[in-house]
N, CA and C atoms as an extended XYZ file, in Angstrom:
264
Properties=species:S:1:pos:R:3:atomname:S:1:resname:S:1:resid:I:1 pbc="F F F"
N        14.584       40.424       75.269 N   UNK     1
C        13.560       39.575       75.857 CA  UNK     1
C        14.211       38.351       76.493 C   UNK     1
N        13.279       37.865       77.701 N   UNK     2
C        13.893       36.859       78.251 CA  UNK     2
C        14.355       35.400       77.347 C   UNK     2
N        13.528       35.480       76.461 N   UNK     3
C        13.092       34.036       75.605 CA  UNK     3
C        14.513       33.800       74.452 C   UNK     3
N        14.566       34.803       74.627 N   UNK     4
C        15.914       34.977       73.368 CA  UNK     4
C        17.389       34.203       74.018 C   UNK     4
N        17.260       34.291       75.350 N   UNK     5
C        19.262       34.399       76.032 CA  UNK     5
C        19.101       32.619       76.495 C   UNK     5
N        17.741       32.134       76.414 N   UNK     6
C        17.936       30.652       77.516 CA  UNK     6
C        17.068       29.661       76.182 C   UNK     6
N        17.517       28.276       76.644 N   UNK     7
C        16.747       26.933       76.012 CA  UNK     7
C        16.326       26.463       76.759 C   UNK     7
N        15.520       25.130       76.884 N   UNK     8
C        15.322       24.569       77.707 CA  UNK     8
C        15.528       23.157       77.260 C   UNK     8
N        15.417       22.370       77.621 N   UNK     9
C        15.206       20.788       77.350 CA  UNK     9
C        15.561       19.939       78.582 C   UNK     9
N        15.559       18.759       78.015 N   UNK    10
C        14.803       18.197       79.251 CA  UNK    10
C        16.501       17.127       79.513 C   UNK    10
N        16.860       17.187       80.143 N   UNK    11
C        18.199       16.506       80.861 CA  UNK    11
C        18.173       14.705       81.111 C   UNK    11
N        17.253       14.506       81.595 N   UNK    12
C        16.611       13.002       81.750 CA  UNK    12
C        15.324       12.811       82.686 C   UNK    12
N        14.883       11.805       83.060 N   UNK    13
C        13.594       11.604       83.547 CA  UNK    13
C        14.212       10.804       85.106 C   UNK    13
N        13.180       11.482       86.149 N   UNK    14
C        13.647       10.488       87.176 CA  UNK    14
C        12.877        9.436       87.411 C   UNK    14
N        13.489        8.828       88.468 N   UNK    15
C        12.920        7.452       88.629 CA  UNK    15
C        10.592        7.428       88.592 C   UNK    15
N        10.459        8.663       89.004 N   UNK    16
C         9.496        8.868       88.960 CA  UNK    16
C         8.540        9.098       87.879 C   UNK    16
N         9.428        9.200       86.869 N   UNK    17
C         8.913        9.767       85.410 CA  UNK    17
C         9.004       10.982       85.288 C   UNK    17
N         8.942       11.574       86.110 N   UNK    18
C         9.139       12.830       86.251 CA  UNK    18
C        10.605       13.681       84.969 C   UNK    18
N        10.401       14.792       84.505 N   UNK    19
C        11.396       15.424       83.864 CA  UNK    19
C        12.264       16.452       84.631 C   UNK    19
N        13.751       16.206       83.955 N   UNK    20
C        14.501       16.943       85.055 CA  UNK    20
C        14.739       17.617       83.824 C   UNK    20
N        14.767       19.279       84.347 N   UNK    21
C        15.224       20.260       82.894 CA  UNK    21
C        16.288       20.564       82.958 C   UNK    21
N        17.124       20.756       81.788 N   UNK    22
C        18.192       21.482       81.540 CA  UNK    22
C        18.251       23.085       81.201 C   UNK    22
N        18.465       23.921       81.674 N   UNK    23
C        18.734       25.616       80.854 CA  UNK    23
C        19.520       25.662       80.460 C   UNK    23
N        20.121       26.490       79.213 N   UNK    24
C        21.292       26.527       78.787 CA  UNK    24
C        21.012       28.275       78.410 C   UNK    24
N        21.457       29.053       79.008 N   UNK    25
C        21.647       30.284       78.943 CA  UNK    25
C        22.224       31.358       78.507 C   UNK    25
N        22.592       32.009       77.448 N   UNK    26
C        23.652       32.819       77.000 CA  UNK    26
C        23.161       33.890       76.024 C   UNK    26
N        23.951       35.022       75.661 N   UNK    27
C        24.098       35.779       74.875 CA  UNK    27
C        23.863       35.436       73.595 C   UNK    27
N        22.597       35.339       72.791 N   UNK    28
C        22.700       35.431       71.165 CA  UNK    28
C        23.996       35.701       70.481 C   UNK    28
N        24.230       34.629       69.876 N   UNK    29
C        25.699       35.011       68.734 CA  UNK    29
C        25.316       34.177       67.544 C   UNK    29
N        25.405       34.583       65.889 N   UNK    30
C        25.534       34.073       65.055 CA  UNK    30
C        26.899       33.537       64.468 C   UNK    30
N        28.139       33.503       65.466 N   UNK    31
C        29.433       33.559       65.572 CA  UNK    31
C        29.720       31.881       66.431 C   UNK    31
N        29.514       30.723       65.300 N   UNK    32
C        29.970       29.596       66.463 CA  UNK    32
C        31.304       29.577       66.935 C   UNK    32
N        32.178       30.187       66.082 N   UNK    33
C        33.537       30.301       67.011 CA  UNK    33
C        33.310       31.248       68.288 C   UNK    33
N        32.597       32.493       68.370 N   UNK    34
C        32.619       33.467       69.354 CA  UNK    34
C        31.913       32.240       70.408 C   UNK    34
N        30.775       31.182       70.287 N   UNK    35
C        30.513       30.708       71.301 CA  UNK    35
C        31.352       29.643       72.222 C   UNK    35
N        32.058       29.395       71.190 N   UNK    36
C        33.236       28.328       71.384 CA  UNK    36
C        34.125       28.900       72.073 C   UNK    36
N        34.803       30.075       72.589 N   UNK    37
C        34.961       30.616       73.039 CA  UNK    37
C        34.857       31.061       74.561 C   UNK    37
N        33.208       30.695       74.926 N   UNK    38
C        32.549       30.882       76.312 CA  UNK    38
C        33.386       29.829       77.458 C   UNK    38
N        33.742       30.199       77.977 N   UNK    39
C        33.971       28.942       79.022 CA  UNK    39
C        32.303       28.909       79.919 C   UNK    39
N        32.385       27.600       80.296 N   UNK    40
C        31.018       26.613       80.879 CA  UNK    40
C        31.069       27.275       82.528 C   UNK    40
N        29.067       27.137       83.056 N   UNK    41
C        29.137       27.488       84.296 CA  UNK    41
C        28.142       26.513       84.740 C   UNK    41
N        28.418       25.271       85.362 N   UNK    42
C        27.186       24.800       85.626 CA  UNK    42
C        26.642       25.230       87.190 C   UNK    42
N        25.349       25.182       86.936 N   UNK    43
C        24.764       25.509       88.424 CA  UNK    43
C        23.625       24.442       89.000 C   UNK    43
N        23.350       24.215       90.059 N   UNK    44
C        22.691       23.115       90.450 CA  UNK    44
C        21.942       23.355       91.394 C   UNK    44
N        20.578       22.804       91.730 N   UNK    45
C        19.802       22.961       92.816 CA  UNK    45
C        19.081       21.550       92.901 C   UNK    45
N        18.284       22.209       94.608 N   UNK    46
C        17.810       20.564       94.965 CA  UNK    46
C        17.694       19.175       94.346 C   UNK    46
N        19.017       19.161       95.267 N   UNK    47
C        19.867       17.773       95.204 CA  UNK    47
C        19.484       16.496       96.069 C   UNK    47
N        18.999       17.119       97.094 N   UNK    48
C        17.706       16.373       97.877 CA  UNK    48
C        16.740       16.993       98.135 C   UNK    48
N        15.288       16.306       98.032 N   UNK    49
C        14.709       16.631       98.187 CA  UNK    49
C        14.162       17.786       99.416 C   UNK    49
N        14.525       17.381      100.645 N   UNK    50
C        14.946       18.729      101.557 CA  UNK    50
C        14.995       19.867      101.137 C   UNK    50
N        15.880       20.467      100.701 N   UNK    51
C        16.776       21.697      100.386 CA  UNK    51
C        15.392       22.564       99.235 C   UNK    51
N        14.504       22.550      100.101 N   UNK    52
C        13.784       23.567       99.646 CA  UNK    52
C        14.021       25.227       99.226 C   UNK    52
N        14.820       25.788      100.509 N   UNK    53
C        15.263       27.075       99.903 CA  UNK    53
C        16.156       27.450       98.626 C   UNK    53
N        17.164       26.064       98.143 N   UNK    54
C        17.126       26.599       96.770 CA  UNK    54
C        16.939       26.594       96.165 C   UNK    54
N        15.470       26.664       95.649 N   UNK    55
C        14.707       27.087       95.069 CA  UNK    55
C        14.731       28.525       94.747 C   UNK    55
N        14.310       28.878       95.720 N   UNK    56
C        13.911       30.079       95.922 CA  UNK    56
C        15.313       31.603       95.470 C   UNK    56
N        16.439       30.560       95.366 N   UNK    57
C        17.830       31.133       95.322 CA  UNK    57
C        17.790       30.768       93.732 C   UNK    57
N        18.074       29.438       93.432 N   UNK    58
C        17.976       29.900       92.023 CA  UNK    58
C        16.674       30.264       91.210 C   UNK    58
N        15.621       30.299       91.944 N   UNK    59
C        14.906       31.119       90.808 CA  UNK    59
C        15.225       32.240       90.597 C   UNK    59
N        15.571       33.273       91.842 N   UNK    60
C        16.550       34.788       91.464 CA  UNK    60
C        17.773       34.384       90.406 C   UNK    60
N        18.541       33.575       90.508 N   UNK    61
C        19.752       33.527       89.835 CA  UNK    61
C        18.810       33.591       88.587 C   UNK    61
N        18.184       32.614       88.023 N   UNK    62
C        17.011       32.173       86.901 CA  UNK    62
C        17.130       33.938       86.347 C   UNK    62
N        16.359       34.452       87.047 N   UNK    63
C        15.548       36.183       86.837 CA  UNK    63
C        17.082       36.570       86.786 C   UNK    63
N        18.028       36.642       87.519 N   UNK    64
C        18.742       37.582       87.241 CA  UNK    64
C        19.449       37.339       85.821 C   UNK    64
N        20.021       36.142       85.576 N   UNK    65
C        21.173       35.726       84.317 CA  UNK    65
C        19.678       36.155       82.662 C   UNK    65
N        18.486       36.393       82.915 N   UNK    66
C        18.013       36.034       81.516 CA  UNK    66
C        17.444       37.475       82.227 C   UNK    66
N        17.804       38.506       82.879 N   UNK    67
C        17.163       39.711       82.957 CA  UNK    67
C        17.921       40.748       81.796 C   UNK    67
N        17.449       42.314       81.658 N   UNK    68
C        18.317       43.091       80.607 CA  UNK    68
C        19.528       44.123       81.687 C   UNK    68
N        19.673       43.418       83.009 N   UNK    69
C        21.007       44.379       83.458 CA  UNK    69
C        22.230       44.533       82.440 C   UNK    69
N        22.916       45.586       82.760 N   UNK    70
C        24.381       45.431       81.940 CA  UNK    70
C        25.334       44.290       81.996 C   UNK    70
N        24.711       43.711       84.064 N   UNK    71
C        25.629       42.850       84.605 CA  UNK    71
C        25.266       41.183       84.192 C   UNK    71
N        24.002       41.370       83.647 N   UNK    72
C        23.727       39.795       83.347 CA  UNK    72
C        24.079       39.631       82.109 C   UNK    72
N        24.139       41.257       81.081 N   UNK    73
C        24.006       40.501       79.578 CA  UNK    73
C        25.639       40.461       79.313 C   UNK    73
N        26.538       41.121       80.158 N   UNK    74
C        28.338       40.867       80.206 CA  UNK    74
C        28.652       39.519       80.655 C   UNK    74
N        28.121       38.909       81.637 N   UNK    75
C        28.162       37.684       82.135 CA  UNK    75
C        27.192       37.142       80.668 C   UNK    75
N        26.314       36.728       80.167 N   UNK    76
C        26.108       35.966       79.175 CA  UNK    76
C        26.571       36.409       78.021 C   UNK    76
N        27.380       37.186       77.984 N   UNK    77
C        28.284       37.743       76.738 CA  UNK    77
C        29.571       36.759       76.938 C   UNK    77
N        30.240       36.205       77.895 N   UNK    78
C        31.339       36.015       78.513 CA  UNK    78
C        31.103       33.954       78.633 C   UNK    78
N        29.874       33.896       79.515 N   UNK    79
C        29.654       32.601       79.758 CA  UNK    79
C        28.302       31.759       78.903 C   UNK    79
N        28.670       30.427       79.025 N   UNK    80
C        27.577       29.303       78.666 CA  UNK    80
C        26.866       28.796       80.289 C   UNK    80
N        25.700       29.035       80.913 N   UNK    81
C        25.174       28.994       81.979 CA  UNK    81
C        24.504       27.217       81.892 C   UNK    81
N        25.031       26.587       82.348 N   UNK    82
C        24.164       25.391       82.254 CA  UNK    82
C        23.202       25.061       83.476 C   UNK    82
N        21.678       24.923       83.345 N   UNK    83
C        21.302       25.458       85.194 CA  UNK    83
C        20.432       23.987       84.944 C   UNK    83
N        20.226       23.460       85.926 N   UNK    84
C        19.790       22.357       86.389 CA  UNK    84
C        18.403       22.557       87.664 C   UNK    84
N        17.707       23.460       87.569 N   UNK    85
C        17.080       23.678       88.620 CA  UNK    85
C        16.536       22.980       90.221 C   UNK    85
N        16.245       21.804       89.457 N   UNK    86
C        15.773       20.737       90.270 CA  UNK    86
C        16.612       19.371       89.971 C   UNK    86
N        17.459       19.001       90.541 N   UNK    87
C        17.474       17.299       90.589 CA  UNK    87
C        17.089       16.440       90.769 C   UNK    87
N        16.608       16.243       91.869 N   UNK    88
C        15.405       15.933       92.634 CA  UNK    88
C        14.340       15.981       93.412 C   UNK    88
């Protein structure tokens, strides 16, 4: 299930009050050394307000990294996904 591989929380607030979220994405492990292990991927989207289409780019990335492919759950077997969706 999707709910199982990602967290969410909240990164900081912008000037607006507004909440900027953090994802943190990965493979279930009861192994904190195996997570210790992961090397980090951060990813980032609209950085100005403009840049509407990536959105639309990382919400696929979003669907793809917390989907059940072979290729997303090897990549969250492997990595710590840190996704930032919105900045601003």
């Amino acid at each position: 299930a999707r709910n199982s591989c990602f967290r969410r929380a909240t990164l900081c607030k912008t000037l607006s009050g507004n909440s900027c979220d953090l994802l943190t994405i990965t493979e279930p492990t009861d192994s904190l050394a195996e997570l210790r292990k992961r090397e980090g991927v951060v990813l980032t989207a609209r950085v100005h307000p403009g840049e509407t289409n990536s959105s639309y780019i990382m919400h696929g990335i979003i669907d793809f990294l917390t989907g059940q492919s072979k290729e997303s759950q090897k990549l969250r077997s492997r990595y710590i996904f840190k996704v930032c969706p919105m900045l601003n």
